[in-house]
C-alpha positions in Angstrom: 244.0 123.8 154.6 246.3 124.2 157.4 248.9 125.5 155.2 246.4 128.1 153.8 245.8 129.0 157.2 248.8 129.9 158.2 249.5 131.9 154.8 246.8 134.3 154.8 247.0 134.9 158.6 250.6 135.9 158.1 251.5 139.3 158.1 254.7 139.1 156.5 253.5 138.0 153.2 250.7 140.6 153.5 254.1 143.0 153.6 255.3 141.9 150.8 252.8 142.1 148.6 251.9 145.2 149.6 255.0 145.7 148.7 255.4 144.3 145.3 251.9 146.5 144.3 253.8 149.9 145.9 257.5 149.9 144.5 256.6 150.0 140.8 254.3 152.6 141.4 256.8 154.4 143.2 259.8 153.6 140.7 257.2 154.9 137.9 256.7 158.1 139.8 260.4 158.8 141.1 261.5 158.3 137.2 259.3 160.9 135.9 260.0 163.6 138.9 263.2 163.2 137.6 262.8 163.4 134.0 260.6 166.3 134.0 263.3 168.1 136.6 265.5 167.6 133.5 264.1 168.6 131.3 262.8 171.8 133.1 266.7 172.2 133.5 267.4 171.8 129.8 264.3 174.6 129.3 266.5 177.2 131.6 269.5 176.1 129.9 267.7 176.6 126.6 266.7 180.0 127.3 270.1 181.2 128.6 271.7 180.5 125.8 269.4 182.3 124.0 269.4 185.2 126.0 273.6 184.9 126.1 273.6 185.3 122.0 271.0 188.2 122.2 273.1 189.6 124.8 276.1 189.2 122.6 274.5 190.5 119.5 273.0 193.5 121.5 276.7 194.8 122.3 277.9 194.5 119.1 278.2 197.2 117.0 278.4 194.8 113.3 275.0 192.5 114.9 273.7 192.3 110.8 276.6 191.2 109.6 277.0 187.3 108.9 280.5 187.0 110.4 279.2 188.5 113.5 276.2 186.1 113.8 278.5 183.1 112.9 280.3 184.5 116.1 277.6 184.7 118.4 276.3 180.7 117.3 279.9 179.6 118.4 279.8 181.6 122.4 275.9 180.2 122.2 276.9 176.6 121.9 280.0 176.9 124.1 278.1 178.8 126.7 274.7 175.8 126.3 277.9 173.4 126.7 278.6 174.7 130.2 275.1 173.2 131.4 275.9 170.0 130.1 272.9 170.5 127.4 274.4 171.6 124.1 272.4 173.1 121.8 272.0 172.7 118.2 272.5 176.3 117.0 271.7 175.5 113.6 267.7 175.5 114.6 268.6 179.2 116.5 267.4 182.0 114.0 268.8 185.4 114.2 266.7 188.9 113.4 268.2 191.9 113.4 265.8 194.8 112.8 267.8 198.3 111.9 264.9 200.3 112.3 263.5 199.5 115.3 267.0 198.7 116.8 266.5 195.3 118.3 268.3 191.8 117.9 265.7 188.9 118.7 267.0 185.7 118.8 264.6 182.6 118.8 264.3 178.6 118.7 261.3 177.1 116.8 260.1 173.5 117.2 263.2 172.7 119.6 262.7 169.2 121.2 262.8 169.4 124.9 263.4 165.8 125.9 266.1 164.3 122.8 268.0 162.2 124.4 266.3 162.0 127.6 264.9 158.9 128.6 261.7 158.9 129.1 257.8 157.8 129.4 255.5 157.6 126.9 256.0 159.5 123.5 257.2 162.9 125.3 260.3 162.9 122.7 258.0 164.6 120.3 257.4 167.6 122.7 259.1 170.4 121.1 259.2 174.3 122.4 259.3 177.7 121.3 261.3 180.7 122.8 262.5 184.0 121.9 264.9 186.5 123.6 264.4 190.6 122.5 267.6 192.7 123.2 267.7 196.2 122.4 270.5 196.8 119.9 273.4 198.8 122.4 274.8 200.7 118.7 271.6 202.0 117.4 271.8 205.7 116.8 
């Protein structure tokens, strides 16, 4: 009883396990600020390389033909490469429309957090995004 005594009235012990409830709560919550914060930076990476191939497609004179586009892909995934997120451009689609003399370039379904580790089933998150350039060439 002594011994009990002496335990409970200890405030050390009440430290540490006040302790061991706190740290995996804040472990938990440290880990996802940080995934989120990168994969908000693969979002912005995302989006500049989309807006980079638009940009590049825009000041082209040739934007419909395939060659051209081919082009554009390859500065698209060196320039993703640069943020340290490469992109798959095989999942970028590229429109041209002559009349109206713009070049959009777009993602579909793109999953924001492959190969991010992370929480939960949040690999199946995917995003949407489309950049609209006005075509430089049009007459």
């Amino acid at each position: 009883m002594r011994l009990l005594r002496r335990f409970i009235g200890n405030k050390r012990a009440a430290a540490i396990v006040e302790f061991a409830l706190v740290v995996p709560l804040f472990v938990v919550l440290v880990m996802g600020v940080i995934t989120f914060s990168r994969a908000y930076t693969r979002l912005n990476a995302l989006h500049s390389t989309l807006r980079e191939g638009a940009r590049a497609l825009a000041a082209d004179q040739y934007a419909d033909s395939l060659s051209h586009q081919t082009t554009a892909r390859i500065r698209m995934a060196s320039f993703s490469s640069a943020f340290g997120f490469p992109i798959d451009t095989s999942q970028v689609s590229i429109v041209f429309v002559p009349p109206y003399a713009e070049v959009t370039v777009s993602v579909t379904n793109y999953p924001l957090f492959a190969g991010l580790g992370t929480l939960g089933n949040m690999q199946a998150l995917t995003v949407t995004r489309a950049v609209v350039f006005r075509h430089e060439w049009a007459p």
